[in-house]
Structure formats: structure tokens, C-alpha cells
TINU-786359 format. One line per field, with one value per residue (C-alpha): x negated, y negated, z negated; residue number from 1. Coordinates in steps of 0.2 Angstrom, whole numbers, plus 5000, padded with zeros to 4 digits. Each point is the difference from the previous one (the first is absolute). Layout:
c1 = (X,...)
c2 = (Y,...)
c3 = (Z,...)
seq = (NUM,...)
***
This chain:
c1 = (5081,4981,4993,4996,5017,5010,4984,5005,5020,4997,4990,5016,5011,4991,5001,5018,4998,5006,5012,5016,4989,4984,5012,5007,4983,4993,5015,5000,4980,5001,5014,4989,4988,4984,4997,5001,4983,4996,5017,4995,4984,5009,5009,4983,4993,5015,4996,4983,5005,5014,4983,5005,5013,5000,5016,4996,4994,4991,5015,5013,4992,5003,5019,5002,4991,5010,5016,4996,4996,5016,5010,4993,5004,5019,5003,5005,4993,5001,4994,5008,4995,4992,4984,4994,5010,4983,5001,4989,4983,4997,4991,4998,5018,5003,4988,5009,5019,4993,4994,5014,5011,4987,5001,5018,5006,4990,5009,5018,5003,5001,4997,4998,5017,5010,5015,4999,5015,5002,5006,5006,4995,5010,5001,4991,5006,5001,4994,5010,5004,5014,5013,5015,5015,5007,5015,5010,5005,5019,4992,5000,4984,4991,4988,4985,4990,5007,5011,5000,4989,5011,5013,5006,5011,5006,5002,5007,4990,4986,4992,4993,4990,4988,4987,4984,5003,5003,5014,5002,5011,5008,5013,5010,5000,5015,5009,5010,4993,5013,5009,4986,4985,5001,4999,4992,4992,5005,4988,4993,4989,4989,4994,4986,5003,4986,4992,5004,4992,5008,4995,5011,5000,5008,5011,4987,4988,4990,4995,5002,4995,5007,4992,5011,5011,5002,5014,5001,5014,5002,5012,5006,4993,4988,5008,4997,4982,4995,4999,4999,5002,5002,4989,4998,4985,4988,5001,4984,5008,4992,5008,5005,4992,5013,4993,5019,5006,4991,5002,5000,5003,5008,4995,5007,4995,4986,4998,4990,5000,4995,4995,4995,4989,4998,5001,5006,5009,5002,5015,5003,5010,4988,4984,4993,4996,5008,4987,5001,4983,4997,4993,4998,5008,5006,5014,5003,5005,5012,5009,5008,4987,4984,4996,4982,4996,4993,4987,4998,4993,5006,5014,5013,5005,5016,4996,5018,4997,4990,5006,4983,4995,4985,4989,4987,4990,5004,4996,5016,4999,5007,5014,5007,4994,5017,5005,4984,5009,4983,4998,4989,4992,4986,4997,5018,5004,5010,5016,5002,4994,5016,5012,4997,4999,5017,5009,4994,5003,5016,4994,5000,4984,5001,4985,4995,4982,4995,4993,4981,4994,4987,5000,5004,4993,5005,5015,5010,5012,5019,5003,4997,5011,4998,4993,4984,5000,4998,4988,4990,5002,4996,4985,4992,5001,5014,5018,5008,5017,5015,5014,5018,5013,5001,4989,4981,4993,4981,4992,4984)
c2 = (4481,5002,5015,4992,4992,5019,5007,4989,5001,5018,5000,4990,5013,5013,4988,4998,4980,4995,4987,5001,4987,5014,5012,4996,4996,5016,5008,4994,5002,5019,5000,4994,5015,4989,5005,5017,5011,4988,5010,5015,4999,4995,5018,5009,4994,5005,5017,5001,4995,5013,5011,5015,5013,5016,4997,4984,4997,4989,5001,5000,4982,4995,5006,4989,4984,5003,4999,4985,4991,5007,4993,4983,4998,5008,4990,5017,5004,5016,4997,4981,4994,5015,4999,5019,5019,5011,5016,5003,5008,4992,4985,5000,5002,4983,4992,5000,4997,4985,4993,5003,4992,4986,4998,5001,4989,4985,5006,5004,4987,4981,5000,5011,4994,5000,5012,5014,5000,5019,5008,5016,5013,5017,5014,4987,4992,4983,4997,4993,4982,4990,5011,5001,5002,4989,5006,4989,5004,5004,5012,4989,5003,4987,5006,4986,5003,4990,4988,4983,4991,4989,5006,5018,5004,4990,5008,4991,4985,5007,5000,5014,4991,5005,4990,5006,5019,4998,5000,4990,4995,4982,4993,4989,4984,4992,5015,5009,5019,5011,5014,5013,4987,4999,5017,5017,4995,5005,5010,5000,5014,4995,5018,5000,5013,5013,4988,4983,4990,4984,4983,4997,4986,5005,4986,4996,4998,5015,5008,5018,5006,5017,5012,5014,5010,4993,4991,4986,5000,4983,4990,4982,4989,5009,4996,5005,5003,5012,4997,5021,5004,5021,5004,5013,5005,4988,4979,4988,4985,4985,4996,4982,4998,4999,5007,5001,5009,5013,5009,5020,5009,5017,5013,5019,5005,4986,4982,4987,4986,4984,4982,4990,5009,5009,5017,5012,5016,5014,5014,5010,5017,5008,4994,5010,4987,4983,4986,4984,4988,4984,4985,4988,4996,5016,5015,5016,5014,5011,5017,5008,5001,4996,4980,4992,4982,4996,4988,4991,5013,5015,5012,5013,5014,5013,5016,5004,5019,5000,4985,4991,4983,4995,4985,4996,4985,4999,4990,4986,4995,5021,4998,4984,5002,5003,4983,4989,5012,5014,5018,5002,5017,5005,5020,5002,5018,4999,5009,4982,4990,5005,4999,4980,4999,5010,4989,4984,5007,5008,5016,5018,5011,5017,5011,5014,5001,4997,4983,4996,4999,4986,4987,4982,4983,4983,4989,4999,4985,5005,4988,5014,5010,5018,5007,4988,5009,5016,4998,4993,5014,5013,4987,5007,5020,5005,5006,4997,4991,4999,4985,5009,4987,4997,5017,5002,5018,5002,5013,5009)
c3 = (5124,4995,4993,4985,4997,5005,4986,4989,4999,5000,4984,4991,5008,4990,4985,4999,5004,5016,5003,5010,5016,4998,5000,5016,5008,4994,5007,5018,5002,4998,5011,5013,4997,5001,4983,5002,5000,4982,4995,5007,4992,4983,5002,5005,4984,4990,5008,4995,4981,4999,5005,5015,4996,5012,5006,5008,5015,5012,5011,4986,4994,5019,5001,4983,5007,5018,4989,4992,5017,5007,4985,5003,5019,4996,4985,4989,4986,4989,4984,4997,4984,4991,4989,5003,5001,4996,4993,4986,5004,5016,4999,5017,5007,4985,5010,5017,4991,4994,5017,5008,4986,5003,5016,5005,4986,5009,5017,4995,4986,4998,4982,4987,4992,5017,5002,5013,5012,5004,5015,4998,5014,5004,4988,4988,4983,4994,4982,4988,4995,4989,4997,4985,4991,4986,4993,4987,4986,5006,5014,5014,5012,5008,5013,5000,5014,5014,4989,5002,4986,4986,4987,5003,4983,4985,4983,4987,5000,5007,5020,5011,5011,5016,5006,5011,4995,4981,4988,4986,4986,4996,4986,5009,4993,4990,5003,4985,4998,5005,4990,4996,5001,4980,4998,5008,5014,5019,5005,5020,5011,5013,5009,5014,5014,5006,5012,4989,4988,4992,4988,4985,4988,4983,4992,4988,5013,4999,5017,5008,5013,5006,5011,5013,4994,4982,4990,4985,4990,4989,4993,5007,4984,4987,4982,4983,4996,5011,5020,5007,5018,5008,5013,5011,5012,5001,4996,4997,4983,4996,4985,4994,4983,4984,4984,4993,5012,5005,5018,5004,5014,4997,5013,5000,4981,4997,4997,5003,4985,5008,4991,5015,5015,5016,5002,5013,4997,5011,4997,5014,4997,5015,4990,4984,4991,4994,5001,4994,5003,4989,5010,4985,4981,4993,5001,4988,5009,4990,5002,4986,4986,5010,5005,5005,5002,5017,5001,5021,5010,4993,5007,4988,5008,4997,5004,5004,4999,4984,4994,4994,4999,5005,5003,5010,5010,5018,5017,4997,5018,5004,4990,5008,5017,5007,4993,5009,5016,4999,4999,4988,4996,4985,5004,5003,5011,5015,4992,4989,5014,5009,4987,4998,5021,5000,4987,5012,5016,4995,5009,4995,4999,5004,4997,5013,4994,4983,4997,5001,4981,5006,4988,5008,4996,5006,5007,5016,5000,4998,5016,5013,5007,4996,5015,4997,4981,5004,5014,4987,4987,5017,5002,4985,5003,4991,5008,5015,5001,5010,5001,5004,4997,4980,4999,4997,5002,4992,5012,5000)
seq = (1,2,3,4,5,6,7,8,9,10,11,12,13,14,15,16,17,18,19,20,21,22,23,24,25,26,27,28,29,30,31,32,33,34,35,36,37,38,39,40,41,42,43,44,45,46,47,48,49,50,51,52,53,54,55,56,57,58,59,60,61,62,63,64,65,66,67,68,69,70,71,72,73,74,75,76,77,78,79,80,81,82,83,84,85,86,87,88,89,90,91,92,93,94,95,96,97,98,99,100,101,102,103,104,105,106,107,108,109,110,111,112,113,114,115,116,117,118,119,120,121,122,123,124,125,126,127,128,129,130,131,132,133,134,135,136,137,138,139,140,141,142,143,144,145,146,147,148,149,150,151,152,153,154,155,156,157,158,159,160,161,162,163,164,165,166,167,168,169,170,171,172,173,174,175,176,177,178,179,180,181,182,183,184,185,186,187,188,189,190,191,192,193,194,195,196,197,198,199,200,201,202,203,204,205,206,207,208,209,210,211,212,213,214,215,216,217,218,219,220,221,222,223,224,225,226,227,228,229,230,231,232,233,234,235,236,237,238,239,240,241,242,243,244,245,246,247,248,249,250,251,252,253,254,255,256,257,258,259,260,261,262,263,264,265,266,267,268,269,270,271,272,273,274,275,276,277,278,279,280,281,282,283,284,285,286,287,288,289,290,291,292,293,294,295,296,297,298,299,300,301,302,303,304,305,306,307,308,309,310,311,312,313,314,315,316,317,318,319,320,321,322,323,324,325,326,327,328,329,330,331,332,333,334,335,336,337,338,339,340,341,342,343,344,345,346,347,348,349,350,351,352,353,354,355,356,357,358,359,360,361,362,363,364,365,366,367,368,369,370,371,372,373,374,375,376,377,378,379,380,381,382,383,384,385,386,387,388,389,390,391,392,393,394,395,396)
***
């Protein structure tokens, strides 16, 4: 490849407009490592904009380019997918996070949509994937990872049916409702375990998606004029449209009144806070007396302690990051950092230091195992971390 050609696929690399073909071409000319000192020099010149910082030097820069080279010619990479992990006040630490997220993307990845297959080393921790349990109305459990795709239950006169790693709901057709289909509804839960997420498709075709450690409770046909669902931790909706019905997702002493919109709620009982984010159309949030009327872009948050609602204009991509399969971080201490990295990795933290109050900015891709997390967080100066089994201690 001419320098001119590998210039200019590096230049729509940056721009976010490479095809799957450049892609692949771009990919296997930095494996070669012709291109090398015009990368090097990219990461130089990131230096020099992120200006000097005492704690940098010339031989640190040159244990961080080694590690790239030695990444390339062993195919592994440690930062896989992630934008930046900076922490805030050190332009020049930024600088170097994001050539290597740069740089080993090209080397590690086909495409920036493919899937990661993960090998899981010793003492290490796979992250989290498709996990769940519907349980019928009559209390029968149907564990859904692992079960083979088509009709799983039949209720009445309606289908449970699996296909690619979603449930959804059908009326079967030309046949008679069943006793109880006239009436009260039967009423299903689908619950994701810490280290699960899971796709539903409600039967009048609005859409959840549910995050680790979280729970839908719904009911097999929505009838009368209201369509209202219970949820509990933390599920993103897009909600089919239907002015005379309108939709509403009860979550521990709040609810979130819905005509037709995306929106993603977040209720953890480990989290101060109940957060629901509006994406586009409009919810009202209300709990007890108070309400407000979120408009795209905004946030409400419960104070669960002192009970207030407030509202407030926030980064959307954050707040569904776990559902595009990102960490996504906006000044966020470590202490909340491990709470969502325990509920994806199933793990347990133990403190035996208290943690680092630097605040944290960026994404790391949720397809890593957890060793490759934390060496990123120890990356950027803050605490020490140590894998024993389904354990993590935070050390000085």
C-alpha cells in the first residue's frame, strides 16, 4: 500500500467513514508495521497537544508506544473498542488513552460493528451477555439463554416465542381465547441476572430492553385503556404510539406516563437516585404530589433519601451506553464505576482502601473481560485491583 493511499484511509478512520473493504485493508497494512513511525508520529503529536505533564516521561511515552507494537505482533489488544478513560485535569494522559484506543482498534478488530469472541484467562472474569428468566403467569420458569429459538409457552390464545435473543407476543390465529383471556389479564416477569441483559417485545409491539440485574413485570395482552408495565433496575422502552391508550412504567414509588417515545429508566436499590432520560416525544414523571414534563434531552432524578425530583439536561449517549454495549462515564467517581462493573460481571467488590475520588470520563466497551477493565481504571492512576474468583478487592 502507498503512503498516500494508508494517509488517506487513516484520515476517514478518524472521520468515522470507512467501509467494511477499507476497513479490512487498513487493518492488515498496520499489521505489517510498514506504517508504523507515521503512527508513532500521530501519537507524538497527540503528546505535544495534550502539552507535558511532570509525570510523564520520555521513557514512559516509550514503554506506551513499545506496548502498542507488542499488541500488534501478538494480536491482543487492551483497550478493544474504547473511545478514551482520561481523568479530568490531565490533558495529556487523554492524549495518549486515545492513541492507544486508536491504534489497537485498527489491530484487534475487523469492524467496528463486529462481535469480540472472549477467552477468559485464570483468576479473570467474563463479562456479561444474554441472560434471563420468564416466569408465566402460573409460576412456571423458563430459563432463556441457551433455549432453542421458536414457541416456548402458550397462554390462552396467546404465544411466547424466541427468536435471535428476543421475546415476543403473538395471538394465535383462529383460535378461541381461552377462559381468563376476556377478563384480568395473566400477568408474566421476565428478570435479568447480575451479568444479564435481555430484548423484549411487549404484545403491542413496544420494545424493552433490560439491562443486568433488573425485572419487567407485564401482562400477556394490554386491555382496557391503559397499557402499564412494573419495572425494576434499569430498562431502555421504545414505546409504540396509541394516543388512547396511554403507557406507563411504574418503578418503586414513581411513574413514568408515556404517549409514544424512547426513554430509559434507571432504578437500582444500590443507586441514590431514580433516573429516567427521555430520548425523543415526551414523559411526565410523577411521585406523589410532585410531576414534571421532560422534554428530549433531559433527565428526572429521585433522591431516594430526600425524596426530590429534579430535572436536568444530560449527555443521552451516558445513559444508554450499557444498551450500544459501552461504559460510558461523565465525571463519575470510582465508587459508582464499580457498582455498574459489579452488576455486569456478577462480582463482588471489597474495599480495603478507600476508593480514588478522581473523577472519570469516557467509555470502555462492556465486551472485555474484566481483567482488561480494571487495568484500564489502574491505567489512569487511581487504585489497584485484585481478581480472587467472584471477588474484587480495591487496594491502595
Amino acid at each position: 500500500m502507498s503512503r498516500e493511499r494508508f494517509e488517506y484511509l487513516l484520515g476517514l478512520y478518524k472521520s468515522g467513514g470507512l467501509t467494511q473493504a477499507e476497513w479490512d485493508e487498513l487493518r492488515e497494512a498496520i499489521r505489517q508495521g510498514v506504517y508504523d513511525p507515521l503512527l508513532e508520529k500521530d501519537f507524538r503529536a497527540l503528546l505535544e497537544e495534550g502539552g507535558r505533564h511532570e509525570s510523564w516521561t520520555t521513557e514512559a511515552e516509550n514503554a506506551v508506544w513499545r506496548g502498542i507494537q507488542q499488541g500488534r505482533r501478538s494480536g491482543k489488544s487492551k483497550v478493544s473498542n474504547m473511545r478514551r478513560l482520561l481523568v479530568r485535569g490531565s490533558a495529556v494522559a487523554a492524549s495518549i488513552i486515545v492513541c492507544f484506543a486508536l491504534t489497537w482498534r485498527f489491530l484487534s478488530h475487523i469492524h467496528p460493528n463486529a462481535k469480540k469472541v472472549t477467552a477468559v484467562a485464570n483468576n479473570d472474569v467474563a463479562p456479561g451477555g444474554n441472560k434471563a428468566i420468564l416466569t408465566l403467569g402460573n409460576g412456571t420458569q423458563i430459563i432463556l439463554d441457551g433455549r432453542q429459538d421458536g414457541r416456548i409457552a402458550r397462554q390462552g390464545s396467546t404465544s411466547v416465542l424466541k427468536f435471535n435473543g428476543v421475546i415476543s407476543y403473538s395471538r394465535d390465529a383462529g383460535r378461541m381465547p381461552a377462559e381468563g383471556d376476556a377478563g384480568t389479564s395473566l400477568y408474566n416477569t421476565i428478570t435479568t441476572p447480575r451479568g444479564g441483559q435481555y430484548e423484549l417485545v411487549l404484545p403491542d409491539g413496544s420494545r424493552v430492553w433490560l439491562n443486568s440485574a433488573s425485572s419487567l413485570r407485564f401482562p400477556t395482552a394490554f386491555k382496557g385503556t391503559r397499557r402499564e408495565v412494573e419495572l425494576k433496575g434499569e430498562g431502555y422502552f421504545e414505546i409504540e404510539k396509541d394516543a388512547e391508550r396511554p403507557f406507563a412504567v411504574s418503578v418503586n414509588n414513581m411513574k413514568v406516563q408515556v404517549l409514544g417515545t424512547s426513554f430509559n429508566t434507571m432504578a437500582y436499590p444500590d443507586e441514590r437516585t431514580i433516573n429516567t432520560t427521555l430520548l425523543d416525544g415526551a414523559v411526565i414523571v410523577a411521585q406523589g404530589d410532585m410531576q414534571k414534563k421532560l422534554e428530549p434531552g433531559q433527565q428526572a432524578a429521585l433522591d431516594s433519601i430526600g425524596h426530590r425530583l429534579s430535572v436536568r439536561r444530560v449527555d443521552i449517549r451516558q445513559a444508554i451506553a450499557w444498551k450500544t454495549g459501552l461504559f460510558e462515564f461523565d465525571n463519575t467517581d470510582l465508587a459508582t464505576v464499580m457498582r455498574q462493573v459489579a452488576r455486569w460481571y456478577d462480582i463482588e467488590v471489597i474495599y480495603q482502601a478507600n476508593p480514588d475520588k478522581t473523577l472519570l470520563g469516557g467509555s470502555i466497551s462492556r465486551s472485555l473481560n474484566l481483567k482488561e477493565v480494571l487495568s484500564l481504571l489502574e491505567t489512569n492512576g487511581i487504585n489497584h485491583f485484585k481478581i480472587e474468583g467472584k471477588k474484587v478487592f480495591v487496594l491502595p
